[in-house]
BALOBA-1460 file (C-alpha; in Angstrom, 3 decimals):
// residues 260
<rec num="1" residu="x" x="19.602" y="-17.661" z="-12.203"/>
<rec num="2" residu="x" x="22.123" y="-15.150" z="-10.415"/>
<rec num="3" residu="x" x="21.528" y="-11.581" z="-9.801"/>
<rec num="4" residu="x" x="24.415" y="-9.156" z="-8.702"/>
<rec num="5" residu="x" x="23.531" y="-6.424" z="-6.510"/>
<rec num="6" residu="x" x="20.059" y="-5.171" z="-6.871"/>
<rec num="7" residu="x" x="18.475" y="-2.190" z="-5.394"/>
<rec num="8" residu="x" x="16.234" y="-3.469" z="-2.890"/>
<rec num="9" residu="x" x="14.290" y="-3.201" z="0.386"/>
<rec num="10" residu="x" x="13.403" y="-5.757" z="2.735"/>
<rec num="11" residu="x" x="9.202" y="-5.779" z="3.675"/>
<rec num="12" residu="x" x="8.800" y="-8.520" z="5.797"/>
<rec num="13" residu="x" x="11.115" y="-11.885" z="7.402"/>
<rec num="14" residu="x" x="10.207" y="-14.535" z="8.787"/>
<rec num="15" residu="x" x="12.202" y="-17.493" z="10.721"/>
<rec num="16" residu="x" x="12.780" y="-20.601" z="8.512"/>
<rec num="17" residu="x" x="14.400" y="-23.589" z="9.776"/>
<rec num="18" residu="x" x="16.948" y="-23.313" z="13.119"/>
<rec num="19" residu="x" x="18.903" y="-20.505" z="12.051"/>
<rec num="20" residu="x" x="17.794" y="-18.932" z="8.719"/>
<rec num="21" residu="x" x="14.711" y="-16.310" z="7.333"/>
<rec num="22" residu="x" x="12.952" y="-16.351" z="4.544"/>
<rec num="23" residu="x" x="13.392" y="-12.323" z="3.487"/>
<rec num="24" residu="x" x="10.776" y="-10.786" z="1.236"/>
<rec num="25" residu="x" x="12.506" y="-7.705" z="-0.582"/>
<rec num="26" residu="x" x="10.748" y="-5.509" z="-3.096"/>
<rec num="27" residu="x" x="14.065" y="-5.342" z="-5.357"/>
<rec num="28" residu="x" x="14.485" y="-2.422" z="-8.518"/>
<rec num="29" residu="x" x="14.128" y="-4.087" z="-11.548"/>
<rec num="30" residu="x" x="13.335" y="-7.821" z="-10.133"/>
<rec num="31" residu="x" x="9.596" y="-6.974" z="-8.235"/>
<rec num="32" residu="x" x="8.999" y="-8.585" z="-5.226"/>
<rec num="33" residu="x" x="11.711" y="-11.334" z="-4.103"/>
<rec num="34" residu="x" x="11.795" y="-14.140" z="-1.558"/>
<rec num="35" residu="x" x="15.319" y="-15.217" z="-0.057"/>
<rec num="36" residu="x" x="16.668" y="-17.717" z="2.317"/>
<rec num="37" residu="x" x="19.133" y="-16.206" z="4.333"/>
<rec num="38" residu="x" x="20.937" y="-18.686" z="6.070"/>
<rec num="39" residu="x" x="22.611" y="-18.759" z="9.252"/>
<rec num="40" residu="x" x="20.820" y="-14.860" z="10.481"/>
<rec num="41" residu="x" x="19.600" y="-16.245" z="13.713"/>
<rec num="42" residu="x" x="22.851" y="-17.925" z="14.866"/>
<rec num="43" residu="x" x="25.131" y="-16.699" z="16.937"/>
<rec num="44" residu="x" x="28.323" y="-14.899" z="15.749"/>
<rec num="45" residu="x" x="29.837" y="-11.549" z="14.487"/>
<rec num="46" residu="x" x="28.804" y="-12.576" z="10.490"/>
<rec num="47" residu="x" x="25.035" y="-13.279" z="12.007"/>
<rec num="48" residu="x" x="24.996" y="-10.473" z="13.687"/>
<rec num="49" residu="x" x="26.255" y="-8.177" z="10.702"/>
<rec num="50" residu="x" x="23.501" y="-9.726" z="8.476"/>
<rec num="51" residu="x" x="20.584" y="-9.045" z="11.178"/>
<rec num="52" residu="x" x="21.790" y="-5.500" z="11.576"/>
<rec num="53" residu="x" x="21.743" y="-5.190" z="7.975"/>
<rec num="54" residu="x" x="18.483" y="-6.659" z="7.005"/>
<rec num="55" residu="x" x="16.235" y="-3.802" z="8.479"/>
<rec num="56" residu="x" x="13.328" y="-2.245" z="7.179"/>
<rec num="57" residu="x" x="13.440" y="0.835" z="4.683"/>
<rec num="58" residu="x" x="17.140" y="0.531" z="4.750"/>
<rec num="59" residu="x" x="18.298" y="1.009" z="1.236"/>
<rec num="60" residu="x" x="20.152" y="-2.518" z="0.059"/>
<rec num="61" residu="x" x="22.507" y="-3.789" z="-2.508"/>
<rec num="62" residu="x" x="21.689" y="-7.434" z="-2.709"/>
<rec num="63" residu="x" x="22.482" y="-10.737" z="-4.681"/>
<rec num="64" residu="x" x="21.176" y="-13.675" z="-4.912"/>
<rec num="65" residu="x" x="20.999" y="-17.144" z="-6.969"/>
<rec num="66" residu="x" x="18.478" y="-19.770" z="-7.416"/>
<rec num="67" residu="x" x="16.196" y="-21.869" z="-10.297"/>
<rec num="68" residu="x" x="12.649" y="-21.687" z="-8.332"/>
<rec num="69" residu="x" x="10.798" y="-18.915" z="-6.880"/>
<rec num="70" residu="x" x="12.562" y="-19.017" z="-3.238"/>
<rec num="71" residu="x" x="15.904" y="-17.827" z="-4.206"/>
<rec num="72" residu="x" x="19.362" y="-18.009" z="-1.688"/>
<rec num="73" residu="x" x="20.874" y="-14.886" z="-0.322"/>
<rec num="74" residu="x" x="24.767" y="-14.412" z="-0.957"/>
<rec num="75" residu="x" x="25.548" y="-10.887" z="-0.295"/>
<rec num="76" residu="x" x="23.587" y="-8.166" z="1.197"/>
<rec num="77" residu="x" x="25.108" y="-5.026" z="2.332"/>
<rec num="78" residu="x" x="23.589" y="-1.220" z="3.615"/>
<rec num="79" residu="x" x="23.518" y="1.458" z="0.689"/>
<rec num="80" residu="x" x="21.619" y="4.346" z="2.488"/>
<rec num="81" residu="x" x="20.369" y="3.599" z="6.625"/>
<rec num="82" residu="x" x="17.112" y="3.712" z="7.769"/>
<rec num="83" residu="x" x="15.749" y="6.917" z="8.232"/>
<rec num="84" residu="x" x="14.342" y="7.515" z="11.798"/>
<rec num="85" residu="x" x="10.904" y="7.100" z="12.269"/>
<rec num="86" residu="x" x="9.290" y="7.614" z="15.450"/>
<rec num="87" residu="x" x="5.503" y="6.377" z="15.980"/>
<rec num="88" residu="x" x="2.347" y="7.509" z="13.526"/>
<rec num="89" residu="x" x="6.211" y="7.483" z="10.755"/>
<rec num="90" residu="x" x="6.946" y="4.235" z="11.424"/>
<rec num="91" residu="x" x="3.439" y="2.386" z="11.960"/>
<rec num="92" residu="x" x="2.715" y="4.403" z="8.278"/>
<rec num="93" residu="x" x="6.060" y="3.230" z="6.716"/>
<rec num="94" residu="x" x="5.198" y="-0.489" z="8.359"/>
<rec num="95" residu="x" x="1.576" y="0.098" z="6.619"/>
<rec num="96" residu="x" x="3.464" y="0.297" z="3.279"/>
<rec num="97" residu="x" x="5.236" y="-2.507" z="3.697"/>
<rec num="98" residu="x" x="2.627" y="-4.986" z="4.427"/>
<rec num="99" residu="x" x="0.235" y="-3.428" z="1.354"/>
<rec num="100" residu="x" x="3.330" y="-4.243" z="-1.191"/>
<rec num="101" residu="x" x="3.581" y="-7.869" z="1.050"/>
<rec num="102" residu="x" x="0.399" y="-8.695" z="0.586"/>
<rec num="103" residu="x" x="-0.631" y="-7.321" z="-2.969"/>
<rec num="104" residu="x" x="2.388" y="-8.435" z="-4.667"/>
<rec num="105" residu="x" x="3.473" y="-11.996" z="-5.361"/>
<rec num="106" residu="x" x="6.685" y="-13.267" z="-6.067"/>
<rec num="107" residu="x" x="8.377" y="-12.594" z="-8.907"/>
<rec num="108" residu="x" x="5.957" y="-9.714" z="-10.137"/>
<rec num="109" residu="x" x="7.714" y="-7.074" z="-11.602"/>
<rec num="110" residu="x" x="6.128" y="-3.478" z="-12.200"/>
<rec num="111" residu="x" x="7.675" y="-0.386" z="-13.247"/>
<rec num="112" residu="x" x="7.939" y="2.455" z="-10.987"/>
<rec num="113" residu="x" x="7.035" y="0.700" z="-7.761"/>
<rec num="114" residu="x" x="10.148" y="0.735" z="-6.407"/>
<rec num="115" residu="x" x="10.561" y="4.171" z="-6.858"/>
<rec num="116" residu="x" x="7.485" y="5.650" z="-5.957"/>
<rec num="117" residu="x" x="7.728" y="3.210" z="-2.557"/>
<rec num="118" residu="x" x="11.271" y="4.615" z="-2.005"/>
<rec num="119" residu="x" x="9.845" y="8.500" z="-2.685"/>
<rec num="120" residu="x" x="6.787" y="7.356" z="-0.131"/>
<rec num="121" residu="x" x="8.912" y="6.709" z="2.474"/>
<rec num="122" residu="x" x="11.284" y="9.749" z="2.492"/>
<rec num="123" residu="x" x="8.192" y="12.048" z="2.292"/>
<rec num="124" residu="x" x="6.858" y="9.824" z="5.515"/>
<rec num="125" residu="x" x="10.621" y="10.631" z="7.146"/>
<rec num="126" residu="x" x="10.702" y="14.430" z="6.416"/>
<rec num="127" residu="x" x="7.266" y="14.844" z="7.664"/>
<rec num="128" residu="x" x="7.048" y="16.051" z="11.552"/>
<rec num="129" residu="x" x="5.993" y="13.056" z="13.605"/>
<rec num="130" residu="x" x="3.583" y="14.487" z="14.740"/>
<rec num="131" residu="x" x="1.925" y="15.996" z="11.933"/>
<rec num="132" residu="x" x="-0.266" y="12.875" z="11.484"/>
<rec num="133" residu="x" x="-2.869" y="14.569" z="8.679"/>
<rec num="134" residu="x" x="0.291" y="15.149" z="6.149"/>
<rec num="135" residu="x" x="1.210" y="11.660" z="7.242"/>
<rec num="136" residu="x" x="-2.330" y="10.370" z="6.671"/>
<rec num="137" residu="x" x="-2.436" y="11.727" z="2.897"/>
<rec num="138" residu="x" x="0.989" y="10.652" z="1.968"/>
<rec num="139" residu="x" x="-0.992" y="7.205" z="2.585"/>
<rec num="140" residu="x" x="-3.906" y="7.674" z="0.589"/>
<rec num="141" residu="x" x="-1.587" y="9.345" z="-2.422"/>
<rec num="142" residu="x" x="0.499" y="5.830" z="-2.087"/>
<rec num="143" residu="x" x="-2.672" y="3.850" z="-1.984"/>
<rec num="144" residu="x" x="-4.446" y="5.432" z="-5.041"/>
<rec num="145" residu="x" x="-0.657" y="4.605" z="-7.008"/>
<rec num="146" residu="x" x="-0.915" y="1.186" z="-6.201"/>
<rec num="147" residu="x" x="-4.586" y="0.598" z="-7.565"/>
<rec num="148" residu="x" x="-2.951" y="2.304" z="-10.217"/>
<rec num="149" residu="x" x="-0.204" y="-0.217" z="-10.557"/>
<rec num="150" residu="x" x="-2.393" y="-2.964" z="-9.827"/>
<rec num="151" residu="x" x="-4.702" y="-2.093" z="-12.952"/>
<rec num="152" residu="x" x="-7.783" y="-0.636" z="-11.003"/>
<rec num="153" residu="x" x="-6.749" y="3.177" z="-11.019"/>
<rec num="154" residu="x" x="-9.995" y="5.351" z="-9.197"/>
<rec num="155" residu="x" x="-11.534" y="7.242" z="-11.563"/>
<rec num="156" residu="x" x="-12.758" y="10.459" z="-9.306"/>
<rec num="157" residu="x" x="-13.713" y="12.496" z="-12.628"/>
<rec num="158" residu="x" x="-16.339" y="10.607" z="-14.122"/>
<rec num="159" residu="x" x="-19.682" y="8.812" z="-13.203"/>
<rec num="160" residu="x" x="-18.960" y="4.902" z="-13.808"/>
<rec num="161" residu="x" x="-22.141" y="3.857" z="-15.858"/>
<rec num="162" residu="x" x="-23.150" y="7.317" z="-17.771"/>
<rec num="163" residu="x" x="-19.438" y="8.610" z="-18.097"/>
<rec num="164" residu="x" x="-20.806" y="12.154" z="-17.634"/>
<rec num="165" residu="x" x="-18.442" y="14.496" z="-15.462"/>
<rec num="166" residu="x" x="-18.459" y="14.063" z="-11.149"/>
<rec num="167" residu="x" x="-20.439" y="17.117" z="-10.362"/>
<rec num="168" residu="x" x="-20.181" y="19.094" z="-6.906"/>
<rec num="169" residu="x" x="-23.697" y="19.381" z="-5.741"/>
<rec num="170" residu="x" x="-24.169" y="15.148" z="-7.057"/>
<rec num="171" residu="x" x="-24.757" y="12.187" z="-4.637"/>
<rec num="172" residu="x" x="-22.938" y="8.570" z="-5.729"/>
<rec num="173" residu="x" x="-22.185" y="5.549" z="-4.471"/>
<rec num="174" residu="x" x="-18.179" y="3.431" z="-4.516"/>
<rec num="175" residu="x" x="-18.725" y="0.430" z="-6.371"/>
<rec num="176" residu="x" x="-15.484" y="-1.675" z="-5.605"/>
<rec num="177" residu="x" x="-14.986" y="-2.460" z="-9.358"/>
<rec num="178" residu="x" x="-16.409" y="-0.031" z="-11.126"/>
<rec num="179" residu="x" x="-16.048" y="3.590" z="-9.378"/>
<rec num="180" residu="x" x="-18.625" y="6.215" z="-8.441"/>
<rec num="181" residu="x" x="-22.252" y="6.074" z="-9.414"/>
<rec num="182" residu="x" x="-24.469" y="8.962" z="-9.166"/>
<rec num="183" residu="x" x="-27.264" y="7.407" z="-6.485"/>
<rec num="184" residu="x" x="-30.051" y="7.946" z="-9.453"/>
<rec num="185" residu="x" x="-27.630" y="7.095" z="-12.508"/>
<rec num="186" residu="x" x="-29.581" y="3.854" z="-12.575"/>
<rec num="187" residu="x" x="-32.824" y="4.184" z="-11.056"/>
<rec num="188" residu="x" x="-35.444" y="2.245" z="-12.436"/>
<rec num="189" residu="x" x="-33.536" y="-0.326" z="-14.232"/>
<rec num="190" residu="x" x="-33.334" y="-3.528" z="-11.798"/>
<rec num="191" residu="x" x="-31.259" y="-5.267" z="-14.335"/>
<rec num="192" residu="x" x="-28.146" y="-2.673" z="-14.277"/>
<rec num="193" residu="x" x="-24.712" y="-4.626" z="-13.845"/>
<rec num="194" residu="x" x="-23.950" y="-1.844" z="-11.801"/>
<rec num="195" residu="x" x="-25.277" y="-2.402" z="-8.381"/>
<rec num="196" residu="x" x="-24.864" y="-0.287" z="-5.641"/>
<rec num="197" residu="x" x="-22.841" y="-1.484" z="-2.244"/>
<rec num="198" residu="x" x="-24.487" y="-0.467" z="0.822"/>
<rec num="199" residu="x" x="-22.575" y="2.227" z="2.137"/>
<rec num="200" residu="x" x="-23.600" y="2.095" z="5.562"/>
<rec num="201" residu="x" x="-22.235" y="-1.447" z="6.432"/>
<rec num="202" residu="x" x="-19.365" y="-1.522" z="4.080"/>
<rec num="203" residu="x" x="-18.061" y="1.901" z="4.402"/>
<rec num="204" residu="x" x="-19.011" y="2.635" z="8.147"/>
<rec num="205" residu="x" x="-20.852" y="5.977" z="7.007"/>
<rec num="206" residu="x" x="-24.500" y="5.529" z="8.924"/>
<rec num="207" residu="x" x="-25.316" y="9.040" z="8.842"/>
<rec num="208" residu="x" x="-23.975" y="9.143" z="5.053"/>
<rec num="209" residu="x" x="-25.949" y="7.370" z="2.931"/>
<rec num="210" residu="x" x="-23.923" y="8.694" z="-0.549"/>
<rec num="211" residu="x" x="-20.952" y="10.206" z="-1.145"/>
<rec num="212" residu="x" x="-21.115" y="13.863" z="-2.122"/>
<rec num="213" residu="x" x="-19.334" y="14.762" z="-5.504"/>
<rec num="214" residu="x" x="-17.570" y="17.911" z="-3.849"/>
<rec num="215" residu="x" x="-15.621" y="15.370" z="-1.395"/>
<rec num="216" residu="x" x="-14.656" y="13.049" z="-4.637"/>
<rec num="217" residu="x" x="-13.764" y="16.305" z="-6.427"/>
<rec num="218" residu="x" x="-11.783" y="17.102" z="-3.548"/>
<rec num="219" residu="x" x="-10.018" y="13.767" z="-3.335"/>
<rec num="220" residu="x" x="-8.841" y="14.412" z="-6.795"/>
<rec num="221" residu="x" x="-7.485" y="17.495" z="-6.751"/>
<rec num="222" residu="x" x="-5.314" y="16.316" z="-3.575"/>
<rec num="223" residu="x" x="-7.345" y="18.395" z="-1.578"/>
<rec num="224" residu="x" x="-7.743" y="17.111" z="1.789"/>
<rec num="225" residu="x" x="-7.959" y="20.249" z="4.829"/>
<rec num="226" residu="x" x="-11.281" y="19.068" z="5.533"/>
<rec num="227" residu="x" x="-11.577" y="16.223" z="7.840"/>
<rec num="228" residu="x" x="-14.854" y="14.582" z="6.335"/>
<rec num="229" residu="x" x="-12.475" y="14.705" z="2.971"/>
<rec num="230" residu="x" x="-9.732" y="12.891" z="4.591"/>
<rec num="231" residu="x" x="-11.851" y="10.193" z="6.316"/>
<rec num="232" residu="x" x="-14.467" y="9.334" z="3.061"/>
<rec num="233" residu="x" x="-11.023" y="9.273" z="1.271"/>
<rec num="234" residu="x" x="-9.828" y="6.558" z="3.996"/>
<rec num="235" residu="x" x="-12.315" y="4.309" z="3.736"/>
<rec num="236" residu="x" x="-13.046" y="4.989" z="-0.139"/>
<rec num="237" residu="x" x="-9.586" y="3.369" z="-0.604"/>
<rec num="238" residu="x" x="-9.593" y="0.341" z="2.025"/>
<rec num="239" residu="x" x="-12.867" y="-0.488" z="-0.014"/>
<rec num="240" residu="x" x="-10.592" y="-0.430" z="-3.234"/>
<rec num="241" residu="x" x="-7.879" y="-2.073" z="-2.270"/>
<rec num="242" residu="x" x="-9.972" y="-5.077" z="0.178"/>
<rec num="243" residu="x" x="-10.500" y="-7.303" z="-2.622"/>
<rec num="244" residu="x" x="-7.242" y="-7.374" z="-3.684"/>
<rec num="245" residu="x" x="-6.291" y="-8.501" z="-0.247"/>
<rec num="246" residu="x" x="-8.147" y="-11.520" z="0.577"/>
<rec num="247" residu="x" x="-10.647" y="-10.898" z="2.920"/>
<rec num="248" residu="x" x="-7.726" y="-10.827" z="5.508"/>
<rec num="249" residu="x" x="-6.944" y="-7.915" z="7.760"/>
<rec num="250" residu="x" x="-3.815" y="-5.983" z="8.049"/>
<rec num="251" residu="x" x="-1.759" y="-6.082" z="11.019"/>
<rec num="252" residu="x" x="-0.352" y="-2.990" z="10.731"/>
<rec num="253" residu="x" x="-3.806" y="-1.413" z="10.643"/>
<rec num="254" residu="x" x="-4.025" y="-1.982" z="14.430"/>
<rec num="255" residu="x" x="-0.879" y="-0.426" z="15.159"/>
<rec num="256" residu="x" x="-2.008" y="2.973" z="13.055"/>
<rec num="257" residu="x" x="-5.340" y="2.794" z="14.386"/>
<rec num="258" residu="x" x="-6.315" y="5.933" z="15.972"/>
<rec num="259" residu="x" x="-8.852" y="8.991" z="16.296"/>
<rec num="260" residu="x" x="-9.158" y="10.364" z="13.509"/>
């Protein structure tokens, strides 16, 4: 299999071998791709080229050959440089990165993705550094697309066991497959599928107990200028997205971590 100069993006490298990387690239039209690229950590003017060009968020042409899932590198070359991002920019942008790393195996193609991570990271790179709330939501709007594109899109409108409408003055509870349940939507019935999580250990809320419906209202109509709105809506979608990830942490989460 040979593809000619696809749209890509590198996410993540790592050394392989003396002098290659193994170069994870979410490509166009291909999904996420893994490439050998040999020779990038020797020395010489070609090496150097090839490091300089494999950066993060630096729009690529690339091509590549191969019959199994780790492909070979034969041309890469820069479309569009890295925009400049300068601290709470680039630990979000690196944030991206590892989500679509991590989520996304090899060889998984899904439409828009590549787009809407492209879009993501311009809106991070025209967004004042230190404006780290607009930063913050551009995250959480990128999070809630890739539940979305994984199959598990939030539902913020409607109560996951009676289907009746999310109302502002209700109480619920995130269930991490099933959405928001009103905290009495299934009292009294010890045999409901639909058990609730404890809030306080898995979502960090001690003095919250349930989730008011005004915040999840909030949340979907992109409404985020209060801070308890921006921090339920936080941890709302690292709850989502944790069992997708395997129990493991993400690295880039220390980097971001900060006050909120």
């Amino acid at each position: 299999m040979s593809i000619e100069l696809e749209r890509c993006f590198l996410l993540h490298q790592r050394p392989y071998r003396e002098t290659s990387v193994i170069a994870e690239l979410l490509t166009e039209h291909e999904g996420r791709v893994s490439l050998v690229c040999k020779g990038v950590r020797s020395a010489g003017k070609k090496a150097s080229s090839l490091r300089s060009t494999l950066q993060p968020f630096t729009l690529l042409n690339a091509s590549w050959s191969g019959k199994t899932d780790l492909k070979s590198l034969r041309q890469a070359e820069v479309i569009t440089p890295p925009p400049r991002l300068h601290q709470s920019q680039l630990y979000a942008g690196l944030y991206l990165n590892e989500l679509l790393f991590r989520l996304f195996h090899s060889g998984e193609s899904h439409t828009n993705l590549f787009s809407r991570y492209q879009a993501s990271i311009s809106e991070i790179a025209s967004l004042d550094p230190d404006d780290t709330i607009s930063i913050e939501v551009s995250l959480r709007r990128f999070e809630a697309r890739l539940l979305a594109t994984l199959g598990f899109e939030l539902d913020f409108m409607r109560d996951a066991i009676t289907g009746e409408p999310i109302t502002a003055d209700g109480e619920y509870r995130f269930h991490t497959e099933n959405g928001f349940c009103r905290v009495d939507s299934n009292n009294g019935d010890p045999d409901n599928e639909y058990s609730e999580i404890n809030v306080d250990s898995v979502l960090g809320l001690n003095a919250h107990p349930s989730i008011a419906g005004s915040v999840i209202l909030a949340i979907k109509n992109d409404d985020y200028h209060d801070k308890k709105v921006r921090q339920l809506a936080k941890k709302i979608m690292r709850l989502a997205l944790a069992p997708h990830l395997g129990g493991r942490p993400l690295k880039s989460r220390e980097l971001y971590r900060r006050p909120d």
